[in-house]
N, C-alpha and C positions, 0 to 999 in steps of 0.2 A: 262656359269657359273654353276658349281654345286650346288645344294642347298642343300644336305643331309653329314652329317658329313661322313669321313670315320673314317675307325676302330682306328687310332692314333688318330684324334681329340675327336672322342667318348671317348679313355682312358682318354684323356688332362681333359676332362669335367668329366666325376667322378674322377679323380686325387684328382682335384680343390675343386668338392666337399666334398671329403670325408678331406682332409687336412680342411678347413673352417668350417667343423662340428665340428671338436675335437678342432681346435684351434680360430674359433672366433664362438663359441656359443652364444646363446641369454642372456648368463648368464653375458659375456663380454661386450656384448654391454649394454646391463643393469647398470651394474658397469661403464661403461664410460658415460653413461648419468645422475644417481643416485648420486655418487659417486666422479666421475672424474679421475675415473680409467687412468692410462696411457696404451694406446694405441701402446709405441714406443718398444714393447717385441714383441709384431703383425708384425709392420713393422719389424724390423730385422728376423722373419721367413720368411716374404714375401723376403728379399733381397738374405737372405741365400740358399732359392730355385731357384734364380734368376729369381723369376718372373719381377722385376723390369727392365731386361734386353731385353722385347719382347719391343725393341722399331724400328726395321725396319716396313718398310710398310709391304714388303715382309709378313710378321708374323702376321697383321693384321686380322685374323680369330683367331686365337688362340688366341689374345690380347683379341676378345670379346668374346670368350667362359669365361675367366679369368673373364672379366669384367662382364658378365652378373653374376656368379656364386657368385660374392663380392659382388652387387647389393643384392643378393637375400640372404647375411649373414648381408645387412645392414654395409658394411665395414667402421670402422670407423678411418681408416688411411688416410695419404694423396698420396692413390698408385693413383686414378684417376687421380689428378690432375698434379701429377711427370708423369705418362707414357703420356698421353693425352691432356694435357696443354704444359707442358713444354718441354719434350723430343721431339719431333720432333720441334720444333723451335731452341732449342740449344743443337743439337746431339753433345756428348763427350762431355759437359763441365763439367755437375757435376760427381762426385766421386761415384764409387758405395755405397750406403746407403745412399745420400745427397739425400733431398726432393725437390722440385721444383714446380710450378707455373706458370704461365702469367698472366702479365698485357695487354688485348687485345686491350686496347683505351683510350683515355683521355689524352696518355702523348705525347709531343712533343719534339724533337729533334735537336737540334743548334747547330753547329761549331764555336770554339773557336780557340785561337793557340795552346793550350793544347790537346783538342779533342773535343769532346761532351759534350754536359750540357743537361739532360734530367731533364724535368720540369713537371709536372702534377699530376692529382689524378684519381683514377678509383676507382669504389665501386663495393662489389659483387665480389672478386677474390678469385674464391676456393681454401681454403686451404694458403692465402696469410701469412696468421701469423704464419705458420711451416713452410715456405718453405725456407730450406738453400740458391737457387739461384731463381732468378725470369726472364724470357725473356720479355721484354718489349717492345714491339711492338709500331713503331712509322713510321710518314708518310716518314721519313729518314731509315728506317732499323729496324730491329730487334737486340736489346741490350741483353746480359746478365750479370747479377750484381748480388753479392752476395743479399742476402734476407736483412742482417741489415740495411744497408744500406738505406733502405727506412722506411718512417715511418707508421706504419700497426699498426690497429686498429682491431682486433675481434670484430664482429658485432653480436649482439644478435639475432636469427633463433627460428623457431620452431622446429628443427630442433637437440635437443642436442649434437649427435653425430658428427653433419658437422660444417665445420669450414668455414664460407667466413669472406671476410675482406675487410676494407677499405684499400688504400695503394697508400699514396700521397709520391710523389719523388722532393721532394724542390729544386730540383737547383743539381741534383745529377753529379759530372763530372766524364766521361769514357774516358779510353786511346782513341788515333787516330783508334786503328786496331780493336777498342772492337765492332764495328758493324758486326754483323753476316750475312754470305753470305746464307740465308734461303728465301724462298719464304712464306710468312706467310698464305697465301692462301689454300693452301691444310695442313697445321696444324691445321686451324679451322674444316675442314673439320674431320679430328678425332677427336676433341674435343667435337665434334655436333653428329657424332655418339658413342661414349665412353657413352657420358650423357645418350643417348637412350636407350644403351645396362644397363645401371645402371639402369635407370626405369622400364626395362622388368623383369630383375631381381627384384627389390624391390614388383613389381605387379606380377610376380610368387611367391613370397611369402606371400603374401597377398592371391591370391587364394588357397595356399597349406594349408594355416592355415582357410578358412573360408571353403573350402570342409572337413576338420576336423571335425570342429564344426558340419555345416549341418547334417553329420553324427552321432555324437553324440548327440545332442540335442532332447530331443523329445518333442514333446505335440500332446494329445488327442491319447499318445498309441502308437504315430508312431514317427520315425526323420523325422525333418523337412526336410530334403533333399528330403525325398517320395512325399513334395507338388509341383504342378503342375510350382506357381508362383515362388517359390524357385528354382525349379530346369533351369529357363526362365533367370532367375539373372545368377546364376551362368554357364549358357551355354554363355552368353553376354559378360562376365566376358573374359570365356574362349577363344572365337571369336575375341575380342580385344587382348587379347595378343599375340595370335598366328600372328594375322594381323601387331603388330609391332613388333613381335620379326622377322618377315620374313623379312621389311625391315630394322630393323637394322643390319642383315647379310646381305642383299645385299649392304648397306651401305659399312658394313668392307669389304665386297669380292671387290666393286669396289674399293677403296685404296689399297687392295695386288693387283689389277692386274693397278694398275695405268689410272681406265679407267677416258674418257671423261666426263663421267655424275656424279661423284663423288661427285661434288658440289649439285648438285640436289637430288642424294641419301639421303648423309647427312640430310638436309632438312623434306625431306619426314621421313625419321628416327624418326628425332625430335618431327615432326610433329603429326606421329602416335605414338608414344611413349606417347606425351601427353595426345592424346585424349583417349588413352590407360590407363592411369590412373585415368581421368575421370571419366572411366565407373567402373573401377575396385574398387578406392577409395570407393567409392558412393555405387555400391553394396553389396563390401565386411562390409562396418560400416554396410549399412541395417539388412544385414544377421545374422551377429553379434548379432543387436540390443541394448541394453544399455550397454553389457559387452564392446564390441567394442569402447567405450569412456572414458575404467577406464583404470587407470595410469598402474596396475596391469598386461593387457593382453599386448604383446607381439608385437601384432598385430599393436600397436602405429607406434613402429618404421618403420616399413615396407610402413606404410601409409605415413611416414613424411618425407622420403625418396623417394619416389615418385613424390608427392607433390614439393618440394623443387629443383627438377631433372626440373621437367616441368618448371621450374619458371628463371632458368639460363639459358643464351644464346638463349634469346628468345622463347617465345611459341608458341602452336602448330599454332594459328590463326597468328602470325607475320610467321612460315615460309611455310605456308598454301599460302600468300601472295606473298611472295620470288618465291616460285615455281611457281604461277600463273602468275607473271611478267616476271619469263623468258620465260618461255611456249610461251608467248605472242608478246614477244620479238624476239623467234625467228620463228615467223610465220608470220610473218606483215613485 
């Protein structure tokens, strides 16, 4: 496996950027936390470039160049959750520009003479209260069903930009043929890396804005970035992300090439991605210092984004464990 971009994926990657600077600046995301800006003028750029369309495996590096780059604008649409949640569990169902979703647990599945009756609740489904279709994942199959259909709750986050939700399915009945022929197993596996590659971005942006500062700030005559201790933070800073953003590429490289360890990549992704945040979070507010806490700097979102990433689909210490189970597993 390659680990260095070539020259098309290096364009893909300032493509991304430079489209995400002009069109979802800090000013945007501001406005949709502030304000309540709608977000759905964003999405329809994202559709109309067809990004929403890198949904083969095959494309899975360019997905996370995309993903890491939206991370790191803070994106506050529901593209994660449509490419990475919901697009490989229910490929072709929704329409270009429909949003989408999963329900990964909680609900159950029963045979009727009609079809299916899916019954349950899950809490924590990103982006569940925008998403036009939802695939809902049961120990019978994988469902897809328009999104009203279910009754969704927007859940209050620190989080103002991100959307999860509650999304309980009372008794919801599906035709005989609505069960989808998808292995839901390696769909987590993108979803587990996507979330990674969002945290790497969100903690590249948090280091790009607190090397700013260091640089600009001074006391006693000089910037702070010239001290010894400061510069010790932010080299920590930078050793943690480089450390997860390398496995969250190896992650996405082993779904393009469909490898064996995919499952454990994922993982490990997640894994370091979190603790990746930890250090980054924690040093960048230090650095900061008191500005780093007011509503005013910028820096919030980036942190809260982070933050928020770690905390869905398990963290770093639950798949720290996963991986040590299998490891374990299969050596005994």
């Amino acid at each position: 496996m390659l680990f260095e971009f070539d020259s098309d994926q290096r364009l893909w990657q300032k493509t991304a950027r430079e489209v995400l600077t002009r069109e979802c600046p800090p000013e945007l995301v501001r406005a949709v936390a502030d304000d309540g800006a709608d977000p759905a003028p964003l999405w329809r750029t994202y559709t109309g470039l067809g990004w929403t369309e890198l949904v083969e495996p095959s494309e899975a590096v360019e997905l996370a160049i995309l993903l890491e780059e939206l991370g790191r604008a803070v994106d506050p649409t529901p593209f994660l959750a449509t490419t990475t949640w919901f697009a490989p569990l229910a490929p072709g169902v929704a329409e270009p520009g429909q949003t989408g979703s999963a329900v990964l647990d909680g609900v159950t599945a029963h045979r009727d003479r009609d079809g299916w009756v899916l019954h349950g609740s899950a809490r924590h489904v990103l982006d569940g209260d925008r998403a036009d279709w939802l695939a809902v994942v049961t120990e019978a199959g994988v469902f897809a069903i328009p999104g009203s259909e279910a009754v969704v709750t927007r859940l209050p986050v620190f989080d103002p930009t991100l959307h999860v939700a509650s999304v309980t399915l009372p008794g919801v009945r599906v035709a005989a043929d609505a069960r989808l022929a998808v292995d839901p197993r390696p769909a987590r596996d993108l979803a587990l890396t996507g979330l990674a590659l969002t945290i790497v971005g969100a903690c590249r942006r948090i280091l790009d804005l607190t090397l700013d500062h260091i640089r600009a700030r001074e006391q006693f005559g000089a910037p702070i970035g010239s001290f010894q201790a400061v510069k010790h933070k932010a080299v920590d800073m930078h050793v943690a992300l480089e450390r997860a953003r390398a496995l969250a590429y190896f992650g996405a490289l082993t779904i393009a090439a469909d490898d064996p360890r995919r499952r454990r990549a994922a993982s490990m992704a997640k894994a370091a991605a979190g603790e990746c945040q930890s250090v980054v979070v924690r040093n960048g507010l230090q650095l900061f210092g008191g500005m780093g806490f007011t509503w005013e700097n910028d820096l919030q979102f980036a942190l809260k984004r982070a933050v928020a990433g770690e905390l869905l689909l398990g963290g770093a210490a639950e798949h720290r464990a996963l991986i040590a189970e299998e490891y374990r597993a299969a050596h005994i």
